[in-house]
N, C-alpha and C positions, 0 to 999 in steps of 0.2 A: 332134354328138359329135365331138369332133378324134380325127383318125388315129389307129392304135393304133401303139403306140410298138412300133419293130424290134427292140427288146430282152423286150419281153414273153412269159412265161412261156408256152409252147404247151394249155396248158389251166387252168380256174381248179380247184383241190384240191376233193376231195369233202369238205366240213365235215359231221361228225356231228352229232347232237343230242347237248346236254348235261343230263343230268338234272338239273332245278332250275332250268331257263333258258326261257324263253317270247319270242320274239320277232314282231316284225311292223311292217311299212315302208306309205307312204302316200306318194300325190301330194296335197301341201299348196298347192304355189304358192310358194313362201316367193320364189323367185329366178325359177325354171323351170319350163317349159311341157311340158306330155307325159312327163314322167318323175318315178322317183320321187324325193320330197326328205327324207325323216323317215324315223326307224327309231327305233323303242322295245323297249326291250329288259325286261322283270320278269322278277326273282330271290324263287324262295320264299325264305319266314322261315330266318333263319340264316346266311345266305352273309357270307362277307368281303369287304369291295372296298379295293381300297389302288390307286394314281396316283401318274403324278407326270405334271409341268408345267412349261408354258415359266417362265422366270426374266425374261422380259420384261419391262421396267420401264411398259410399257403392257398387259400382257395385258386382255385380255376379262372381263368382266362374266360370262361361265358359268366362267372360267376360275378365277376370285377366290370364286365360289360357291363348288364342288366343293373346292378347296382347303380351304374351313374347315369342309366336312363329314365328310372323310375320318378313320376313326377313331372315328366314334359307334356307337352300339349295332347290334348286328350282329342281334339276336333278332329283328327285323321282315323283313321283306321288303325290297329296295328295284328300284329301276325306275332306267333310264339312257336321255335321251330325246336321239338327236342330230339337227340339221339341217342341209343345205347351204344354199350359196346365199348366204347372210348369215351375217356372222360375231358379230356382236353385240358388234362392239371398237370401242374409240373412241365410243361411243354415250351417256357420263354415264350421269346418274341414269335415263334414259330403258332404259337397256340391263341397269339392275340391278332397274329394273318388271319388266322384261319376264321375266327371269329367274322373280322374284317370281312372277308368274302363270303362270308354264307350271308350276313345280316346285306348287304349288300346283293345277294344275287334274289334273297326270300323283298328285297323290299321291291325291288323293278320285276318279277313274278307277279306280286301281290298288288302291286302297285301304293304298296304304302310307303310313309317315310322311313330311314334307315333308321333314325332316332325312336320309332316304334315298334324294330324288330328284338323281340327275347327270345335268347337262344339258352339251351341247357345240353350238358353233357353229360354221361354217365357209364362208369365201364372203367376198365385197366389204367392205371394214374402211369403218367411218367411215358405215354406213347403219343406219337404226333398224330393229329386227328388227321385221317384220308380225305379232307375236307371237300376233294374232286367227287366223290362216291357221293355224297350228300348234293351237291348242285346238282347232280347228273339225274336225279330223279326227281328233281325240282317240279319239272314238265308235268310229269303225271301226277306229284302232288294237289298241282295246283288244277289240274282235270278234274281230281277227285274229290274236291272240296267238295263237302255237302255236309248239313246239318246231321246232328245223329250220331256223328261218328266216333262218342265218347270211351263206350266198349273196346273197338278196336286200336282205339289210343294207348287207352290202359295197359294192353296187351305188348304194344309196342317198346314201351318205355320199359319193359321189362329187364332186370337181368339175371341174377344170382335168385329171382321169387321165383315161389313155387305158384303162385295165382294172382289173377290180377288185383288189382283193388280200385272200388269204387264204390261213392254212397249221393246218396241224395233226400234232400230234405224238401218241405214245400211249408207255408208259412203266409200267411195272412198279413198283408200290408195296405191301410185305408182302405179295406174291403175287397183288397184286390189278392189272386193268389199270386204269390214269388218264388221261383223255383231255383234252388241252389244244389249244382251239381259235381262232383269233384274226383279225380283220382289220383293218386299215389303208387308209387313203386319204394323199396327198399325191404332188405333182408339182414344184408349185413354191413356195419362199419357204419354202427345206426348209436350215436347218442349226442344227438343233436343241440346246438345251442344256436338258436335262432329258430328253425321249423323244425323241416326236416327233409332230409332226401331229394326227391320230386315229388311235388305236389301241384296240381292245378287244379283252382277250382273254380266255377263260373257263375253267373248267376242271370237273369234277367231285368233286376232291379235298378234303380235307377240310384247312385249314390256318388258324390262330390269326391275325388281319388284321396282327399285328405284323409277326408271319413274314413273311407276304406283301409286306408292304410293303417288307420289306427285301430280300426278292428282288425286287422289281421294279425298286427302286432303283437294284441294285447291276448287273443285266442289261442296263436302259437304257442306262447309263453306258459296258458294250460295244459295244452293236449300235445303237440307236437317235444315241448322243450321238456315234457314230463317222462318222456321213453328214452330206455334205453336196452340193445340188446349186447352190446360186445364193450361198451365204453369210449368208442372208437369215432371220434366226429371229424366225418365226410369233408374231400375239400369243395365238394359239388353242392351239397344241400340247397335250396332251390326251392321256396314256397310261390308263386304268382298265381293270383289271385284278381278276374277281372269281372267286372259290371257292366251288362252290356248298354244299360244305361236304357231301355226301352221299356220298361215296366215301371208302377208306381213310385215312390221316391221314398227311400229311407236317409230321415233326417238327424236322426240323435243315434247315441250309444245305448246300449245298454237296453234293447226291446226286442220284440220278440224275432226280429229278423237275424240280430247279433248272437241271441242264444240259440235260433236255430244252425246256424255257420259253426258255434261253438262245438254242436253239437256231433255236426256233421263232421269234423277235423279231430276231436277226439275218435270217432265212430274209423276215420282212415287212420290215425294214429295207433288203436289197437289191431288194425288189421295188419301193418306192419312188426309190430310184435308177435302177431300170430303165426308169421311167416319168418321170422327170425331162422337164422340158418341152423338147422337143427335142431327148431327146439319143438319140443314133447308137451310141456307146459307153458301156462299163461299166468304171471303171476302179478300180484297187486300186492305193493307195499306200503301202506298208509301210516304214517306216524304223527303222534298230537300229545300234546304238553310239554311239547319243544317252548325252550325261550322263547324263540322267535318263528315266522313261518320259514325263514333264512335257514335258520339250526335245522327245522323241520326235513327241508330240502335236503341238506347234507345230508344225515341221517337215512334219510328214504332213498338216496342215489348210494349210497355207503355199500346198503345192503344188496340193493338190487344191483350193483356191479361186481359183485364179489365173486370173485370165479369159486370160493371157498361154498358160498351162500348156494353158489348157482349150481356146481357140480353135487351138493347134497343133497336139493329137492330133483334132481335130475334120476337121482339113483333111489330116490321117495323115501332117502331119511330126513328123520323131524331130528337134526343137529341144530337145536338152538342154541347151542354157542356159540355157534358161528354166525347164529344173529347179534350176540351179544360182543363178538368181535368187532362186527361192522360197525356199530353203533360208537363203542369207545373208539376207534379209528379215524371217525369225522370228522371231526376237528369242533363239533357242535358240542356248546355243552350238555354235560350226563352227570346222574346222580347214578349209581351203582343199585343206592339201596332205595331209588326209586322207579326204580325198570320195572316195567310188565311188558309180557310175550303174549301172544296168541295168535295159533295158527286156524284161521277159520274161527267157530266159533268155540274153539279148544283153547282153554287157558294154560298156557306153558311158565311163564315164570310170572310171580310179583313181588314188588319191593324189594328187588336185588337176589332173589332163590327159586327154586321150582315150585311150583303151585301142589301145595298139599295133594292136591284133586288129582293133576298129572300122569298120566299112563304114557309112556310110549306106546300102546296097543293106538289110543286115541288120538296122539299126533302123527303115525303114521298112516292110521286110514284118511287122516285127510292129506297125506303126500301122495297118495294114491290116485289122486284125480287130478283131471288136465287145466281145472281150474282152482290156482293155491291163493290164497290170501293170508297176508302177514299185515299185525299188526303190532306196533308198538308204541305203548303211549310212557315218554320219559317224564312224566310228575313233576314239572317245571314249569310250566306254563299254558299259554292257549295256543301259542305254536302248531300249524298242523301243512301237513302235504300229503298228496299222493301220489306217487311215479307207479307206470308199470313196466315188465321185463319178463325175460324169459329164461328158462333152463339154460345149460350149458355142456351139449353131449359131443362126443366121439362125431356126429354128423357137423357139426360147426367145423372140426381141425380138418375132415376129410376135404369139406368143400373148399376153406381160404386155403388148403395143401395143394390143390390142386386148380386154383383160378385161374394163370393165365398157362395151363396146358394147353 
């Protein structure tokens, strides 16, 4: 197991049980030895599940599955079975068998329809998934269904993390409480467009899979498609998202159940940052007075992916040129001589120069801490984003130098 990363959260969240939700994890073998690798998750009859997904022009064969089942008949049950170790990409026709027979073996298990089984992969691209090793523990899977089992999930779905992740929220709907529960895995080959990674998150609420899908949609888009740690987007990534459909009923967007979820998904989106493969710092890039929130976006991805940006706050110099690098590299537009810097609440340059005030003593104590904030506002408009990212040390090259030893 690699080091726990210095930015990780000082204890993992007590996740509740969610009524309508049964879960339970196995050591399969799929990749790894001594731990667990599978987590199966069944949903009673009813529940809604809505996803979204890498846009990868290579995704995965569970990835291409689950896309064209989302949206079928909700009145059955369904089951969501994920495993590390193997990602099941790049694999052909061999990777869409294998699919085949798991959703297949998890629906006559489970007894649900095959059209309600989601499956996820995760691990080594480019190896044919041991798809025998995952049915063969089917058995005790499905013995050890029982509520609760979110922690142990978390765990499972592991791979290149240093800790698990998970969050939970609780939220007031017609007087009723609604408990929305979730966890994620990812470290590296993290800059998502669509979610991100693996994500599951559950809820007891009661909500129409339309609805839902458009909140998931519209959330990921915040918190999930807002990180980045290497620039590198997964052919796996994998948000599912279900309603167990037994609690009160959320009927519109936009209240306080949807800003709760929001809340909750940025809350795992920085935990995945935090765990970024070797990184030291946590960093937030916010920029405003972009043309556009479009320009904004650029801009805030420019910098946070710059191996330039990343290797200098890593060694905790305040090199703001090399923010002013990233910026003109965008492709958004920029006025030169209306740039302003600040790192924290340190004024480093404005209107195109260093800021009178400026000390490098000043911009390096705050490169100093594990929590950096960058801000730049380009003097153009109301434009504004925030992404966040992490450092980029000598522990990132060790770990992808050494993945499938």
């Amino acid at each position: 197991m690699p080091t726990l990363s210095p930015l990780a959260p000082e204890r993992f969240p007590e996740l509740p049980e969610i009524a309508g939700l049964r879960i339970s994890t196995a050591q399969a073998g799929v990749r790894y030895k001594d731990r667990t690798d599978v987590m199966l998750a069944v949903l009673d009859p009813g529940a809604s599940v809505a996803g979204v997904f890498t846009r990868s022009a290579t995704r995965s064969a569970p990835v291409l599955d689950c896309q064209a089942k989302l949206g079928g008949d909700g009145s059955a049950g369904a089951a969501i079975l994920v495993n590390s170790g193997n990602s099941n990409a790049f694999t052909g026709r061999a990777g869409e068998a294998s699919v085949a027979r798991i959703c297949a073996s998890v629906a006559a298990a489970c007894d649900v329809p095959g059209s309600r089984v989601f499956t996820s992969s995760t691990g080594v691209i480019g190896e044919r998934l041991p798809d025998d090793r995952i049915t063969a523990a089917l058995d005790g899977l499905v013995a050890g269904l029982a509520p609760g089992g979110l922690p142990d999930a978390a765990r499972a779905i592991m791979t290149t993390d240093t800790f698990p992740k998970g969050a939970v929220r609780t939220v007031d709907v017609a007087g009723e409480t609604v408990t929305i529960a979730g966890i994620a895995k990812g470290s590296g080959m993290i800059a998502p467009d669509m979610a991100t990674m693996l994500v599951y998150i559950f809820t007891d609420a009661t909500i129409a899979q339309p609805l839902l899908q458009d909140m998931v949609a519209a959330r990921a888009d915040a918190t999930f498609n807002c990180i980045t740690v290497d620039s590198d987007t997964s052919t796996s990534d994998t948000l599912l998202m279900a309603a167990t459909n037994v609690g009160p009923e959320v009927t519109e967007r936009g209240g306080a159940f949807e800003d709760a979820l929001g809340d909750l998904m940025l809350d795992l989106a920085h935990q995945v940052v935090r765990d970024g493969e070797g990184a030291t710092k946590f960093i937030e890039v916010a920029v405003t007075g972009a043309a556009s929130d479009a320009d904004a976006r650029k801009v805030a991805m420019s910098i946070a992916n710059s191996p330039l940006v990343k290797t200098a706050i890593a060694g905790e110099d305040p090199n703001w040129g090399r923010i002013v690098m990233a910026v003109g590299k965008s492709g958004a537009a920029a006025d030169r001589d209306q740039l302003s810097i600040r790192f924290g609440d340190v004024l480093v340059a404005e209107k195109g120069w260093v800021a009178e005030s400026y000390t490098e003593e000043a911009g390096a104590a705050h490169m100093k801490g594990d929590e950096i904030e960058i801000d730049v506002d380009l003097g153009l408009g109301d434009g504004k984003a925030t992404v966040w990212t992490c450092d980029l040390t000598h522990g990132y090259i060790t770990i992808n130098a050494d993945y499938r030893s």
